[in-house]
DSSP file (Angstrom, degrees, kcal/mol; ACC not computed):
  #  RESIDUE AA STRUCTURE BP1 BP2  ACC     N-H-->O    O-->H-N    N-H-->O    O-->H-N    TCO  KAPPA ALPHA  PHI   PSI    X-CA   Y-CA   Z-CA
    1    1 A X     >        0   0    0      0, 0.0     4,-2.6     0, 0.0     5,-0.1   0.000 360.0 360.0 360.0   2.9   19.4    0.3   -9.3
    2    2 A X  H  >  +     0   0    0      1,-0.2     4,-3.8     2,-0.2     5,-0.4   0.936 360.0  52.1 -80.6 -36.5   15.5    0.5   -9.8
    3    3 A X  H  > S+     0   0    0      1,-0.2     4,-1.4     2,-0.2    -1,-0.2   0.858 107.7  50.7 -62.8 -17.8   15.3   -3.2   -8.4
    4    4 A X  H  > S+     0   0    0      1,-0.2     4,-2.7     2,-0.2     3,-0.3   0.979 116.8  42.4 -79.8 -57.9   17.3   -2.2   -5.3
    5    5 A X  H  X S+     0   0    0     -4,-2.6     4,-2.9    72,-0.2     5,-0.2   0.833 108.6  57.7 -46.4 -36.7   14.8    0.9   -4.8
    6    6 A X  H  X S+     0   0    0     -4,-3.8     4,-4.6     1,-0.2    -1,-0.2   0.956 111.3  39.3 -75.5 -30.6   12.0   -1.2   -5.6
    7    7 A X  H  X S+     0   0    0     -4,-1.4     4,-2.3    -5,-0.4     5,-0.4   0.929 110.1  59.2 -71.1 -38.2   13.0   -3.8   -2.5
    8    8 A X  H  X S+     0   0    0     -4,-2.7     4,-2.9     2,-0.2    66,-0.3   0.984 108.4  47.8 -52.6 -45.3   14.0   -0.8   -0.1
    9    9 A X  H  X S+     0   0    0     -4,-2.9     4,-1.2     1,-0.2    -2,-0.2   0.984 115.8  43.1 -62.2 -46.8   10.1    0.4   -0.7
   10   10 A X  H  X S+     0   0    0     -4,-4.6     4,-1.3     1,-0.2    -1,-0.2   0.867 123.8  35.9 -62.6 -24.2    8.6   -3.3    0.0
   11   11 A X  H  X S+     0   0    0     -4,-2.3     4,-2.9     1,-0.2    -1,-0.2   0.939 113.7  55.6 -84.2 -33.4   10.9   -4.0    3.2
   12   12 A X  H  X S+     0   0    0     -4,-2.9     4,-0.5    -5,-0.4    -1,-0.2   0.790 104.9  55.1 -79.0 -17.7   10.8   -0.3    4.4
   13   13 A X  H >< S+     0   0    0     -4,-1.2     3,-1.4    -5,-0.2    -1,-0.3   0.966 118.9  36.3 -72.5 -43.2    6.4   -0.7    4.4
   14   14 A X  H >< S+     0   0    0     -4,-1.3     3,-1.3     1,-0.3    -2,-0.3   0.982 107.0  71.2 -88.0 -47.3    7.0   -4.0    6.9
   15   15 A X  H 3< S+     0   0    0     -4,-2.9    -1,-0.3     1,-0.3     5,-0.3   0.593  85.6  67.4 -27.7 -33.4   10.0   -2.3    8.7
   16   16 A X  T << S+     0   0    0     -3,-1.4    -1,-0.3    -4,-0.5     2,-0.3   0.354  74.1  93.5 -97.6  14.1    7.8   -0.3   10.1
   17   17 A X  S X  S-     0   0    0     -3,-1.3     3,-1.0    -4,-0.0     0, 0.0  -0.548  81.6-124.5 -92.1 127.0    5.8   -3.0   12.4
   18   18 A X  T 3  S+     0   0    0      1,-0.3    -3,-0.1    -2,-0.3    -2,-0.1   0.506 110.7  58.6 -79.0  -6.0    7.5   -2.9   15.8
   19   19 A X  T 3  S+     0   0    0      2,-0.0    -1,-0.3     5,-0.0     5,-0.1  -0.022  77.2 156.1-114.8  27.7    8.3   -6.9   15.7
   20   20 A X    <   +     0   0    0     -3,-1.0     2,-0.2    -5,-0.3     3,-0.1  -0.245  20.5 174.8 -57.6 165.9   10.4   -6.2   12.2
   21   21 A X     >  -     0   0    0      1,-0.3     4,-1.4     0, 0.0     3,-0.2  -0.929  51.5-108.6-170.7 159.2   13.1   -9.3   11.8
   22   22 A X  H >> S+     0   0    0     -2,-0.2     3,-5.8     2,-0.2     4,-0.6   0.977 127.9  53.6 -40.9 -75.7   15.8  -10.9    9.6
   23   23 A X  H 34 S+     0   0    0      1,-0.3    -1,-0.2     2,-0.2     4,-0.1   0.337 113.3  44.6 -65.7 -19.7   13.1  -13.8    9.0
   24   24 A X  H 3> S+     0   0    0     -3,-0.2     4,-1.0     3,-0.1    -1,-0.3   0.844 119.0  47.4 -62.7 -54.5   10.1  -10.4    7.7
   25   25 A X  H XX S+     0   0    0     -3,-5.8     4,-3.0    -4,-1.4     3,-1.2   0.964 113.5  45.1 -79.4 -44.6   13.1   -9.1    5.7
   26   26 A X  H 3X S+     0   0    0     -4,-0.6     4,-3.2     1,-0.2    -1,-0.2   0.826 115.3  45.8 -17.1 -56.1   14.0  -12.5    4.2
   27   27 A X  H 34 S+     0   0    0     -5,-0.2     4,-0.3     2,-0.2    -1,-0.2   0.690 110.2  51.1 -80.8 -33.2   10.7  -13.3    3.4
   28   28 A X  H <X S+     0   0    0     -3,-1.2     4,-1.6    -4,-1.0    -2,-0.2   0.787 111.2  54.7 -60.9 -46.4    9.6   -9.8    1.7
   29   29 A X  H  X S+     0   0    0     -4,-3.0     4,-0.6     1,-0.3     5,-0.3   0.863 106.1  52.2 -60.4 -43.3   12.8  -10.2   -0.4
   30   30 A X  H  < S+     0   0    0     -4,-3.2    -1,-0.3     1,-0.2    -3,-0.2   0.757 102.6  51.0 -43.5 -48.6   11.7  -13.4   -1.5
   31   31 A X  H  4 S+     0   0    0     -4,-0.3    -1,-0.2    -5,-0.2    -2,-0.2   0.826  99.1  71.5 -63.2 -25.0    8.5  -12.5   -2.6
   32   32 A X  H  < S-     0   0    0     -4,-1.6    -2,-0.2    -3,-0.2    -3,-0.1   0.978  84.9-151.4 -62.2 -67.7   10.4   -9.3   -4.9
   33   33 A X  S  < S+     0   0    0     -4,-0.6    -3,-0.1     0, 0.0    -1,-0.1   0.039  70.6  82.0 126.0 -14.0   11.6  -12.0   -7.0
   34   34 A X        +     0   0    0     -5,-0.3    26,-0.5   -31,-0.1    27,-0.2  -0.125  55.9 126.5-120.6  34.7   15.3  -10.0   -8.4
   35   35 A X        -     0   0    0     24,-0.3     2,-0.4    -6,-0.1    25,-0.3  -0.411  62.7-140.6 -69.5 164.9   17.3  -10.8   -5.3
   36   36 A X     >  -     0   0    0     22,-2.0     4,-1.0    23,-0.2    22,-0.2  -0.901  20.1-165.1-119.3 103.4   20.5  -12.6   -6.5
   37   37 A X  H >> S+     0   0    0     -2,-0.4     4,-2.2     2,-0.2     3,-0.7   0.992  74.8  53.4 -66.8 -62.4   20.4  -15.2   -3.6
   38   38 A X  H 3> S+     0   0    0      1,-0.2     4,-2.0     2,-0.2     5,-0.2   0.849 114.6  39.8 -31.6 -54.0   24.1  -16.6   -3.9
   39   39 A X  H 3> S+     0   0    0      2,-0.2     4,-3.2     1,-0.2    -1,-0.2   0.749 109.5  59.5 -84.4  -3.9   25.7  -13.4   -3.8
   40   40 A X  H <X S+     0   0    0     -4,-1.0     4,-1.2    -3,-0.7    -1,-0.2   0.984 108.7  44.9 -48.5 -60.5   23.4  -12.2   -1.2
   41   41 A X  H >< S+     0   0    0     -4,-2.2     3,-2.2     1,-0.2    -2,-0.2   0.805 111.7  54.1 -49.4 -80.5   24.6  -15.1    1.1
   42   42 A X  H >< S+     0   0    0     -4,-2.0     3,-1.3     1,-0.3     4,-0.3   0.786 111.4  47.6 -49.6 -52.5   28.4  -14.1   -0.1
   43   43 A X  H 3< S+     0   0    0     -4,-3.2    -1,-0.3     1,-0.3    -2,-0.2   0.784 117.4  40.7 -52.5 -25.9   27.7  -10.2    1.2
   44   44 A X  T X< S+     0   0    0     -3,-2.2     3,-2.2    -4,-1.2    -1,-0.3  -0.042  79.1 116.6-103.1  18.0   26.4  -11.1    4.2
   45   45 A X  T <  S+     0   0    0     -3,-1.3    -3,-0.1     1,-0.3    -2,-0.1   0.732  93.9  36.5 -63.5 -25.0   28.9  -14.3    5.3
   46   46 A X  T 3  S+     0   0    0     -4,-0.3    -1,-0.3     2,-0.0    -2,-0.1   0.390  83.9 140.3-109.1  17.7   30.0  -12.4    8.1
   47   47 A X    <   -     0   0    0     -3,-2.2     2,-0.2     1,-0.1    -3,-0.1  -0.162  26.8-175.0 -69.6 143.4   26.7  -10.7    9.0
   48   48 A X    >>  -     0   0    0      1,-0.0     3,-4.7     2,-0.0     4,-0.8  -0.583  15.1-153.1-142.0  56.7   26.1  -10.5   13.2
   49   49 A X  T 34 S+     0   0    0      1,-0.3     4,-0.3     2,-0.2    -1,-0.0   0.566  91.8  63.7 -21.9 -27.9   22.5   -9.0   13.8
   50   50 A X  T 34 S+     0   0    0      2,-0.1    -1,-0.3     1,-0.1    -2,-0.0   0.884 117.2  27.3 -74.6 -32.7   23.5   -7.8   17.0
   51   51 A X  T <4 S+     0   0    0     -3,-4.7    -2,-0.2     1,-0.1    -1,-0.1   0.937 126.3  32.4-120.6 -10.3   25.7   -5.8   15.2
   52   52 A X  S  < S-     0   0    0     -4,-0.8     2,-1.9     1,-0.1    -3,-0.2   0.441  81.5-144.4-107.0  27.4   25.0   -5.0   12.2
   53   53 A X        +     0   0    0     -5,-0.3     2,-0.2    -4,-0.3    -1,-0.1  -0.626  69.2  19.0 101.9-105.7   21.0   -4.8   12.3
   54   54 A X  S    S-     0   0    0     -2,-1.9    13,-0.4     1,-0.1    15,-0.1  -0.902  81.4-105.1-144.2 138.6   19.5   -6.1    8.7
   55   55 A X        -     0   0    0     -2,-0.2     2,-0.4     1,-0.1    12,-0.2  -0.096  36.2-115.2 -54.6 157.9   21.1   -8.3    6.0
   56   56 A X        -     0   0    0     10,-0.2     2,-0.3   -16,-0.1    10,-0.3  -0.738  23.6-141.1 -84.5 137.4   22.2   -6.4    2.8
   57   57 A X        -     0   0    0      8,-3.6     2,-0.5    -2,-0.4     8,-0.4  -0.823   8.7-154.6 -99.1 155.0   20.3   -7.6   -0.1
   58   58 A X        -     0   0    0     -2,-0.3   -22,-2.0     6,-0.2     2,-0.3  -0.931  23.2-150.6-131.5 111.9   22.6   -8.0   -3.7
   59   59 A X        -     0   0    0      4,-1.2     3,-0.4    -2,-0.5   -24,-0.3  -0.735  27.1 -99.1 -88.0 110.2   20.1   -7.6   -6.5
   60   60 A X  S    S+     0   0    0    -26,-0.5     2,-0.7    -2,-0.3   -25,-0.1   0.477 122.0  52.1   9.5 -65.5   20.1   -9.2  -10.3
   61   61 A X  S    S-     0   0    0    -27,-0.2     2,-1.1     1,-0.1    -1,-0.3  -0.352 118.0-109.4 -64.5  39.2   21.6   -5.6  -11.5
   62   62 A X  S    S+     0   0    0     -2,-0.7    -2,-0.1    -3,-0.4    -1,-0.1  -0.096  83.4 119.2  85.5 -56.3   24.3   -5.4   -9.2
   63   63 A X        -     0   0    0     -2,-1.1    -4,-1.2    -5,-0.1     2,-0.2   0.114  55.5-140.2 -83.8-170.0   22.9   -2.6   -7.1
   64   64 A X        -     0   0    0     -6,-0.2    13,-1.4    14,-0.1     2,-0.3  -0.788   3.7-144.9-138.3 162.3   22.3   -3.8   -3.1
   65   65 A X  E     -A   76   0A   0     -8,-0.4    -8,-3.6    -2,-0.2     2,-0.4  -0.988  34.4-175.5-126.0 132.2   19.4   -2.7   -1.0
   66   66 A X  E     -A   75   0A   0      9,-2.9     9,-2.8    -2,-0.3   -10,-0.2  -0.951  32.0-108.5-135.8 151.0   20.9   -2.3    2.5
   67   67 A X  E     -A   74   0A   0     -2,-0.4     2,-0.5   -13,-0.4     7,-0.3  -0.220  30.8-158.0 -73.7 130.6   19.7   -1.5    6.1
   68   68 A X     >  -     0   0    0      5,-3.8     4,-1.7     1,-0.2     5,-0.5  -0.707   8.6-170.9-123.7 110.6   20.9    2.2    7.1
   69   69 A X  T >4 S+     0   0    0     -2,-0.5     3,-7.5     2,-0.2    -1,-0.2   0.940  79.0  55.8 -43.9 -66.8   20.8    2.3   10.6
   70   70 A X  T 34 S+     0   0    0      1,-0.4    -1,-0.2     2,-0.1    -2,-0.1   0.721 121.7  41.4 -42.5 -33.5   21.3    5.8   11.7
   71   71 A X  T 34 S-     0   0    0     -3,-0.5    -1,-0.4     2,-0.2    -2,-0.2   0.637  99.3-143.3 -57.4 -46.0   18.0    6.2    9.3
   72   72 A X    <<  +     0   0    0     -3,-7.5     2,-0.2    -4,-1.7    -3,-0.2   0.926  64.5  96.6  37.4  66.3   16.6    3.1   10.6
   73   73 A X  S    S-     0   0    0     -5,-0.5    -5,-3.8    -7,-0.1     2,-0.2  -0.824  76.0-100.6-169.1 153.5   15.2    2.2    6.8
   74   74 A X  E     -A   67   0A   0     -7,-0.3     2,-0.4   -66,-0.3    -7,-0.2  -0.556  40.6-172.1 -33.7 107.9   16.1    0.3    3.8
   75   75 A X  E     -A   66   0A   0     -9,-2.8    -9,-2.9    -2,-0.2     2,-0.4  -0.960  23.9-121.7-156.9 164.8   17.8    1.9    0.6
   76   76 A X  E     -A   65   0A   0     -2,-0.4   -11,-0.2   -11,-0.2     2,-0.2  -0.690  29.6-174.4 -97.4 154.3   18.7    1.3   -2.3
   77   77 A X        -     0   0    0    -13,-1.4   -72,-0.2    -2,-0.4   -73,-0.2  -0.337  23.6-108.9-104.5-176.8   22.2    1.7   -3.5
   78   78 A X              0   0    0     -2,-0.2    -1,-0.2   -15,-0.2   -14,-0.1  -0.238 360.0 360.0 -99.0-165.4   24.4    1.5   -6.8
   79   79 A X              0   0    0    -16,-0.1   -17,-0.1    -2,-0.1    -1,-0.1   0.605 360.0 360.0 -62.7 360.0   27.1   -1.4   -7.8
């Protein structure tokens, strides 16, 4: 789960920039390097930014780093 925490910290620094975006979160996540892109795309297939906000990210160990709205931040979760 550390890799999930460590991507909640990097997205949660740019999150905080009033123009935050998919195409910012994408693009941080990418740079982390322990994303596991296929099953990101598979978590998110049905993903609707109007309604649910920010893609989930699905991390090399399983864990996700996922948007909490009500929070309006990044965290990391377990499997």
């Amino acid at each position: 789960m550390a890799q999930a925490h460590d991507l909640a910290n990097a997205l949660n620094a740019v999150a905080r920039s009033a123009s935050f975006s998919n195409t910012q979160a994408r693009a941080t996540a990418r740079k982390h390097g322990h994303v596991d892109w296929p099953a990101t795309k598979a978590e998110n297939q049905d993903f609707n930014p109007e309604v649910d906000g920010f893609e989930t990210f699905v991390m090399e160990d399983g864990s996700r780093c996922a948007w909490v709205p009500g929070q309006g931040k990044y965290a990391g979760r377990g499997r």
